[in-house]
Each structure stands twice: as C-alpha cells, then as structure tokens.
N, C-alpha and C positions, 0 to 999 in steps of 0.2 A: 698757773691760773687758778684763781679760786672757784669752786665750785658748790652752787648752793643749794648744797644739798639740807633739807627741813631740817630744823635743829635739833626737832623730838627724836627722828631717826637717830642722828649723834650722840642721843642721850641710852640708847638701845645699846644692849649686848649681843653680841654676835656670838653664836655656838659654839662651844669649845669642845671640839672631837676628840675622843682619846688617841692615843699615837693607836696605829696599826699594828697587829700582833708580833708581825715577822721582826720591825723595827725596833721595840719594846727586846724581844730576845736577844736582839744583836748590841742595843744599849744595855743590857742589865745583866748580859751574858749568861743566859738562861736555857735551859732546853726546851722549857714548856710553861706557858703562861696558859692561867686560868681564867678567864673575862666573866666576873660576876657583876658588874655594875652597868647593865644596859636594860634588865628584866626582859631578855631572850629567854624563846624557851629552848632547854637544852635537850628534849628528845629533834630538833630539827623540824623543816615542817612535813608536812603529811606525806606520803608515801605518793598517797592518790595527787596529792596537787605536785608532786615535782613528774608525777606521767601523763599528767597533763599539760604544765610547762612542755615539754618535752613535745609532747604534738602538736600541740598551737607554735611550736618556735620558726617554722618554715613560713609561716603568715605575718614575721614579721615586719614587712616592707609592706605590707596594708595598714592603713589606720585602725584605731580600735574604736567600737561602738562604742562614740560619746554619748549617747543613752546609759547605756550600763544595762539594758533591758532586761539580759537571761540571771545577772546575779542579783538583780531588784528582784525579781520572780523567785528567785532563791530564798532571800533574804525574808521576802514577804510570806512564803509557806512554811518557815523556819518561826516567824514569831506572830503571824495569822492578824496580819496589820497590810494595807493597802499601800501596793507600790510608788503611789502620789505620794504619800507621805517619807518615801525614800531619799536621800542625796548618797552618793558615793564621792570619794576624794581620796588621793592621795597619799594615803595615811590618815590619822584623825587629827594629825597637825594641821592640814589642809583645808582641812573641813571647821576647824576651830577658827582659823583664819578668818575663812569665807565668810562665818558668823561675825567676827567683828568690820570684816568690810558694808556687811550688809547693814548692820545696826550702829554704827561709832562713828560721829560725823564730828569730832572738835570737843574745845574745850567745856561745853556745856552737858558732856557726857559723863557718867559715873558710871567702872564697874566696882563692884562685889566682890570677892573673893576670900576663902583663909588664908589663913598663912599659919604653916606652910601647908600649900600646895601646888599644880603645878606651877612651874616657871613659866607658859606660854600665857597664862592669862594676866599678867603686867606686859608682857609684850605686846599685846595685841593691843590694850591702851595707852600704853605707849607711841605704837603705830600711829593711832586714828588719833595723839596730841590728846586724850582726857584724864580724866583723875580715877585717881586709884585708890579706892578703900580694902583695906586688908582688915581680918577680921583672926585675930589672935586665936588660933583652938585651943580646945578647954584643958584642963587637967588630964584629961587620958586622951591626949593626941586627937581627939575625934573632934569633926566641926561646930562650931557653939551656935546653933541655927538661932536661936533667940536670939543671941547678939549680930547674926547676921541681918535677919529681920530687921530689928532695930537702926543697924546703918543704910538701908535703903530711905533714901530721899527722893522728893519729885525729880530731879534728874538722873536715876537710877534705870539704868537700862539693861543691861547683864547683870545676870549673877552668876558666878559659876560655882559647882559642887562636884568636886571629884569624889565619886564614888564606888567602891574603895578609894580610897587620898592617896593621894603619890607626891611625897615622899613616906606618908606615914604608916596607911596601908591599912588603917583603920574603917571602921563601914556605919553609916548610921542606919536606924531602924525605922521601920514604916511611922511608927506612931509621930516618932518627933516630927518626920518630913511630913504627914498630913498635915499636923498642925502649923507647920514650918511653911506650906502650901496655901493654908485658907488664911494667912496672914499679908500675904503678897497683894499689893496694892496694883490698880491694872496699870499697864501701862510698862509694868517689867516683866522681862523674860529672862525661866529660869534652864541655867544649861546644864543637866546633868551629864557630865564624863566620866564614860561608863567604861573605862580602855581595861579594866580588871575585872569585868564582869563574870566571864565564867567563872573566875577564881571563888566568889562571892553572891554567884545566885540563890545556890541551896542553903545558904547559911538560915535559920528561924531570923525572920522578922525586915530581911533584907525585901525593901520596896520595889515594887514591879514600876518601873515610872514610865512606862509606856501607857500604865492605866490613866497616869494624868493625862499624856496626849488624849487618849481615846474619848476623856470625860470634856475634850474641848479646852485645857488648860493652854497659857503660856509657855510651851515646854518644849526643849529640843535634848535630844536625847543623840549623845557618842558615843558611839566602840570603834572597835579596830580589831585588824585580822593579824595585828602583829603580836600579839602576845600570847595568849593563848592557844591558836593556832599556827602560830609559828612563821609568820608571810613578811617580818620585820624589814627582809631585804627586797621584797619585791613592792613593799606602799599599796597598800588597800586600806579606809578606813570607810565607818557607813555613818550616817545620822537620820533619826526619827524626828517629823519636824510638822508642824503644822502646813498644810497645804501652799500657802502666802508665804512662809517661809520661805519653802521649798522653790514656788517661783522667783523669791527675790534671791536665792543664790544664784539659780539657776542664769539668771541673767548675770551675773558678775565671774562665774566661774571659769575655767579653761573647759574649753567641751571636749578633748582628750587626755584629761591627766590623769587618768585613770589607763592604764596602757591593758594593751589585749593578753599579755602575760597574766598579769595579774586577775585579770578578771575571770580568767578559766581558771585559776589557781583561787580564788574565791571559793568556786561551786566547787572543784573537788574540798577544798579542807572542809567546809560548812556539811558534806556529805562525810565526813571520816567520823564519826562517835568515838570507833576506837581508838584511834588516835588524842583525841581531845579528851575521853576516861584514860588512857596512860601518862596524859599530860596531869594533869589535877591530883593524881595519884601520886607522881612522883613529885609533884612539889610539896603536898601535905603532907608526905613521909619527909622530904629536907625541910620546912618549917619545923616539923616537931624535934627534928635530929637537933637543930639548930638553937632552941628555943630552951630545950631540957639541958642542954651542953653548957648554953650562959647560963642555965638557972646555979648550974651544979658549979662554974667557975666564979660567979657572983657579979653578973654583970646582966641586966635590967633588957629586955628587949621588948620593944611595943609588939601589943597581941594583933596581925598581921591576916589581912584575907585577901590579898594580894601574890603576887608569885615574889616576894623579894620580904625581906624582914628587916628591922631598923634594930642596932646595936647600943646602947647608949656606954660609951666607952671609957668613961670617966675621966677625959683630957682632951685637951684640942682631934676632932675627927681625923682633920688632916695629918697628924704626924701616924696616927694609927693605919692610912689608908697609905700614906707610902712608904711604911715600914712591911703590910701586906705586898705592897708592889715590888718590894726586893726581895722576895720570896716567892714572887711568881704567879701572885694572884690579886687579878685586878676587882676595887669594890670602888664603891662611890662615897667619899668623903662628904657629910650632911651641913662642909662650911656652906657651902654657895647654895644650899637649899634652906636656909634657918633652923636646921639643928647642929650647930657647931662641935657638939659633944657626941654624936650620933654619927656611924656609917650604915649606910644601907648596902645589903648584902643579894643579891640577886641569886633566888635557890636553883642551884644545877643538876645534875647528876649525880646519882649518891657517891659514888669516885670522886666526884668534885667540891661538895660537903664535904668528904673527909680530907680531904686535900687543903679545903679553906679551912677548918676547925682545927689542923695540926700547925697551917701557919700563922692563925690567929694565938693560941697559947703559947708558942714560940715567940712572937714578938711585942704580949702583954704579961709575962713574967718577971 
C-alpha cells in the first residue's frame, strides 16, 4: 500500500550512527578501538552528576518536572539572565528543532546558513518544505557574515551561526558580529549555536551574545550540556530566547523531554568547575599536540576553538578515515560535511592522541 508520506520528508537524510564499539572490534578483529569522531568529552562526565544520577535513579517511575524549574534557577545564576528567558530540550538538537517548528511554515520561508556547518540546519528546512541559502565561508574556514548579510531577503526568517562552527571549529569576533547585528533587517531571527561554547569563551574578542538578547535583539542563543560537560548520553540542551519566543516553543514542545535523570545531572555538572577546568585543559593540551604533529609532518589543520580539530589530508577524506578505522581509531571523514579533503578529529585523552597520531603517520606514509 502506498503510503503518503510529504515528499520533502523523502527528500531528508536520516542519521547514520556509526556501528557500536563491541561490533566494530569483532568485524575489524581488534582489541581496542578508539572513538574520536563524535566530540565527546573523554574525561567522562562529572563525578558529581553521575552521584547524582545515582540518587535520583529510584524516582524513576515518577514523571519528571516538565518545568525544568531547579536547572532554569541553575542555569539563570550561572549567567545572571532571567528564567523566562530559559527553554531546556532534549539535547540542542531538540531545541533547534523546536525553533524551526515554531518559525518555518512552507515554501515561502528562507533560512540562512554557512556551509560548512552544522548538518541540522538544512534539515530543519527541509522539514518545514523551504528553501535553503547556504553561504560559502571565506578563506580561513570562518563564516563570511557580509555575505551572509547580503543573502538575507524579505523572506528570510532564520539565520543560523554556529559559534565555534562545526565542522570547522573556527570562531568569529565581537566586531564583525556587531556589525553583522546592526545590518539585520526586522523581521529575521538570528540563532547563535553555541554547543562549543566553553571551549571558546575566554578566547579575546569572542562575542557575549546574550548581550544581544539583553539589548532586546532578535536573538536566540544554544548550548548544550553534552560536550563540554560531558551529559552526551543522557540529552540535556538549553536556549536563551526572547520571551515570545520562549512562549511559542513552549506551546509546541513535549512537556517531559527533558527526563528527571538528566536534569539532576544538569545542576550537579553546571556546579563542578573542576571538572569542566580539567576538561578545557586537556583538550588545549591534545589541540596543541595535534596541531604542532601536522605542522612538523606537513599537513595543514584549521586553527580550532572547539574540542575537535579539522586535518586537511591532501586526498579523498574518506579513504584516510577508513584506513584510521583498520587501525582502531574511529574520526569523522569531512565527505558528507563539505570538506571532502579534511577529517575531523575529535581531541581525547593524551593516551588517545597518541594512539591517533601513531596511526595517522602509519597510514599517510
């Protein structure tokens, strides 16, 4: 029987998981496989949020407050911004979602976007059947906001801005984005994705964009608790959002997708400092390992303020990322991201840098 199902849908790609570790060993006949292409962090997550999983686990046959109330209070004393202005989701995949449900109504809709960045933001207009402007970044991997600017038209309703970029990992600076800011015509909203933020807040020059909320801007601001805090398997993401906003998700959302695990595992990681200064520590020691390795073998890697770093490998990505794969360590090939010539490497554990760096010059020699 046929079934008719929207034809945009049809035209969407569906996720391609990587096989499972145990799986992976017993095909590849391996004793130990190393997972660098996910930008997990590899200290694990907090000490404090897995004792607090641990005591919330007996309440899980209760619902969990579709509110999110105690990690809204968390989150709001954390960056001294009012709990209205909060949504919590799922992950920030969730929450990215939600934004195109709430705003992307057919084909008379335009988003924005680079390319490359992430993959979700042609899915979600995809979803909602509108058109997709992609906007080339410039010479040094980083987003060309002028040209960005430029392709917004009277039916431009999203924009998005990965900040730090993912796949590239690059960061733009306050000045361009003021300007990039007071250019924006009304009527569009701009979504900074902020899912690398830690990695990239002390950097000089790196934009507070919460200030745009605060000044009353069009602005809705993502992070997530899966990456530098480490929550990747349990799905917790947050967004800063204009009040209006925040009611129109509000009404489209799931009122418990946020499960009661995660939300105690929220407030303890967002309480660990130490934890998230050992995290940043030991990736800006595997960026640098990483970065000084290809300089000295001669192979180009984009300057990186993210937890992962981009390779430029001088041949198809793909044969380099499964020639790593027979050797036991998985990276992410940059065909199906638009750097065909590029793998992104996800920074581990200095055992785990060295692990990838021995079977990176073993299978580009």
């Amino acid at each position: 029987m046929p079934y008719r199902v929207r034809p945009n849908v049809m035209k969407m790609r569906a996720y391609s998981p990587g096989k499972p570790i145990d799986e992976l060993k017993r095909e590849l006949g391996l004793a130990e496989v190393v997972k660098l292409a996910s930008n997990e962090n590899p200290l694990g997550p907090s000490p404090k949020a897995v004792a607090a999983v641990k005591d919330a686990a007996s309440g899980m046959n209760l619902y969990p407050d579709a509110s999110g109330y105690a990690v809204k209070q968390k989150i709001s004393e954390r960056f001294e911004i009012d709990p209205k202005h909060i949504v919590l989701g799922n992950g920030s995949d969730e929450v990215l979602n939600l934004i195109g449900q709430v705003f992307l109504g057919g084909h008379e809709d335009v988003v924005v976007a680079g390319s490359p960045s992430f993959v979700r933001y042609r899915a979600l207009a995809q979803l909602a059947d509108c058109a997709f402007t992609s906007v080339p970044v410039n010479g040094h991997w980083r987003h060309d906001l002028v040209a960005m600017a430029t392709a917004i038209t009277p039916a431009t309703k999203l924009v998005f801005i990965d900040n730090p970029g993912n796949p590239t990992g690059t960061i733009l600076n306050v000045d361009e984005v003021d300007e990039f800011m007071s250019a924006i015509p009304e009527g569009v909203v701009i979504v900074f994705d902020e899912a690398y933020y830690e990695f990239a807040r002390h950097e000089p020059g790196y934009p507070d964009s919460l200030r745009y909320l605060r000044d009353g801007k069009p602005v809705i601001v993502v992070r997530t608790l899966s990456k530098s805090y480490g929550l990747a398997g349990i799905r917790i993401g947050y967004t800063f959002a204009p009040v209006e906003v925040v009611d129109a998700i509000d009404r489209v959302r799931e009122p418990f997708a946020v499960n009661s695990l995660a939300q105690v595992a929220a407030i303890a990681a967002l309480d660990d400092d130490e934890h998230l200064a050992n995290t940043l520590a030991v990736n800006r020691e595997g960026r640098d390992r990483v970065s000084e390795r290809m300089s000295e073998l001669g192979f180009d890697t984009i300057e990186s303020f993210a937890n992962f770093i981009c390779i430029d490998v001088k041949r198809p990505a793909q044969e380099v990322a499964e020639a790593l794969l027979r050797q036991g360590v998985i990276v992410r090939s940059g065909h199906a991201l638009g750097m065909p010539r590029h793998i992104r490497v996800s920074i581990g554990t200095p055992d785990e840098m060295i692990r990838f760096l021995e079977a990176f010059e073993s299978v580009t020699n």
